[in-house]
Residue, then its C-alpha position, 0 to 999 in steps of 0.5 A: x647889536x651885541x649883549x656882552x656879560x660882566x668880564x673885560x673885552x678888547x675892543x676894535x674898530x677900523x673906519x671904512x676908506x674910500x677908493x675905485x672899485x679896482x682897489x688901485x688906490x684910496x684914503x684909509x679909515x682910522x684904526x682904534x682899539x681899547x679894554x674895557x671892563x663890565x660889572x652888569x650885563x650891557x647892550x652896544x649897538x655897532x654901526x660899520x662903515x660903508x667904503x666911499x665909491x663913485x656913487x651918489x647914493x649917501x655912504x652908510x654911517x656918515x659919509x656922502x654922496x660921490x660922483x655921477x660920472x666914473x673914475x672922477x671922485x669918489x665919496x668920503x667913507x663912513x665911520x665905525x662906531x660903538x653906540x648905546x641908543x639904536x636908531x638911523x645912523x644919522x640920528x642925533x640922539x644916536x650919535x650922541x651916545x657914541x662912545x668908540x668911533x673910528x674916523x673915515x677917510x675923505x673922498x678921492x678927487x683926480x683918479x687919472x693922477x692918483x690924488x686920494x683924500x685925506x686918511x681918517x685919523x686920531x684925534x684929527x682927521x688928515x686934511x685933503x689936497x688942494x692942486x690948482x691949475x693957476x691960469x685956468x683960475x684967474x681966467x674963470x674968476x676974471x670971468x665970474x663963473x660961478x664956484x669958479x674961485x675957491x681955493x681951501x684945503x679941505x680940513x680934518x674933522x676935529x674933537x670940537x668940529x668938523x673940517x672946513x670945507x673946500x667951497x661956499x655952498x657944500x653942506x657943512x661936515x658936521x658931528x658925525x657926518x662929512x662935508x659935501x658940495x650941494x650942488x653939481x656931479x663931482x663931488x670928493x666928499x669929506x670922511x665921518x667920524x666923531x666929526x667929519x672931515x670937510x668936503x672937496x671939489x673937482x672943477x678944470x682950475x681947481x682939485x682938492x680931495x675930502x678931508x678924513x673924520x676925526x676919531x674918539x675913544x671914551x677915556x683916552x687923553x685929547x678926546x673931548x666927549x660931548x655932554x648929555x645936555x646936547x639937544x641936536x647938531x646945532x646945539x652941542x656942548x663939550x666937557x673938556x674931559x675924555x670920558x662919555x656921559x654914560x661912564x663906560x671907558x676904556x683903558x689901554x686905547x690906542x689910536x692910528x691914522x689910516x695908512x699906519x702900517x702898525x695897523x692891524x688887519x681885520x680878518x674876512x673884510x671886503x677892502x676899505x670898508x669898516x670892521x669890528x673886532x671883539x676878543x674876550x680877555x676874562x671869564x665870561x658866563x654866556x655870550x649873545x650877539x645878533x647882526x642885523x640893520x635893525x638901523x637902516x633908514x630910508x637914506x641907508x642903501x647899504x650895510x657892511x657888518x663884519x665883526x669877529x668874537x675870539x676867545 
């Protein structure tokens, strides 16, 4: 939780990525920055995403579960964001009051020939990869075995939804959480974001990698922010305009899809997971700001929280 006193700050946020814990590769988290200026003193509550790895614990701050099995697939990586209603990272309420995310990238799906999922991005997260092994396909579905016929490119969550999934049974990504299969161990998960990126799969015929979420910034031209009539995930309602509810908006805001090499690097910050940033640009009275999980849920089994104040 941060307390920010009247003045104008610069504000950025890095979504987490996903990749092996020996760093040898992986997707990207989305990268967004923006000013914004504060007549009242306000409270923002800031969520940090967890890197995507091998397990099959839920990633913090809308990704999902990855594999049971080592070097397989990995799980989607969790957004950053900049929130005005505390709560589990998952709730809606919570969500819906976002007013700066930075998308997550999607799970990787072949570590042994370096296939990664789709990088976090702007206004649309990167879709997956989809590599089919053709014979082995129309053997298995000739055969009947189940799940064995799917051969969808994972998609990048958007401003209105989430990415399409790479099979019929995964647990649809959704506003603010990624795409996963519902059943079995190898599971290359889609990305969160503003919406998340659809899940993938990893089977003998067929690989395809999670997709990245999607970013949004309060203000900037494409976002399309929700409306404050939204009542829960299956009852959401667009604006068509780029400016949140609350009126908080930010001027000057970029976007960058992870893997820009434009991107700036957060100090201090464990690789691939999310990061904040905050400098102050004008005169300011008093300055407080705590760091603590005063969000985590009884789903939440891990908090990265890395944010930097510059004057």
């Amino acid at each position: 939780m941060g307390l920010l006193t009247p003045g104008e700050y610069k504000i950025e946020l890095w979504g987490a990525g996903s990749g092996f814990p020996d760093h040898s590769y992986g997707s990207y988290g989305a990268y967004v920055r923006g000013t914004i200026s504060l007549s009242t003193p306000s409270v923002f509550y800031i969520y940090l995403g967890q890197r995507g790895t091998e397990s099959t614990n839920i990633t913090f701050n809308g990704g999902t579960p990855g594999s049971l099995y080592m070097r397989t697939t990995t799980a989607g990586g969790g957004s950053s964001d900049i929130r005005l209603v505390p709560g589990d990272w998952n709730s809606f309420e919570s969500l819906k009051s976002r007013i700066m995310v930075a998308g997550a990238g999607g799970g990787c799906c072949d570590h042994y020939n370096n296939i990664t999922g789709g990088s976090g991005g702007g206004l649309k997260g990167e879709d997956g990869i989809l590599t089919i092994n053709s014979p082995c396909l129309k053997k298995e579905c000739d055969d009947k075995i189940e799940n064995s016929c799917f051969n969808t490119i994972p998609t990048g969550g958007n401003q209105t939804n989430g990415g399409i999934d790479a099979i019929w049974n995964n647990i649809s990504s959704k506003f603010g959480i990624g795409g996963y299969v519902n059943k079995g161990l190898t599971r290359p998960s889609g990305g969160s974001g503003y919406y998340g990126g659809g899940g993938g799969v990893s089977s003998n015929c067929v690989i395809s990698c999670g997709a990245g979420g999607s970013s949004f910034v309060s203000g900037l031209t494409g976002c399309d922010a929700i409306n404050e009539s939204s009542t829960g995930f299956d009852s959401i309602f667009h604006t068509h305009q780029p400016i949140h509810y609350s009126g908080y908006t930010f001027t000057d805001a970029i976007m960058l899809n992870g893997g820009n090499p434009e991107i700036p690097q957060p100090e201090n910050t464990i690789f691939y997971d999310g990061a904040c940033q905050i400098t102050i640009l004008s005169d300011f009275t008093s300055f407080l700001k705590t760091c603590h999980p005063s969000f985590t849920s009884t789903q939440t089994f891990f908090l990265t929280f890395a944010i930097f104040i510059q004057t």
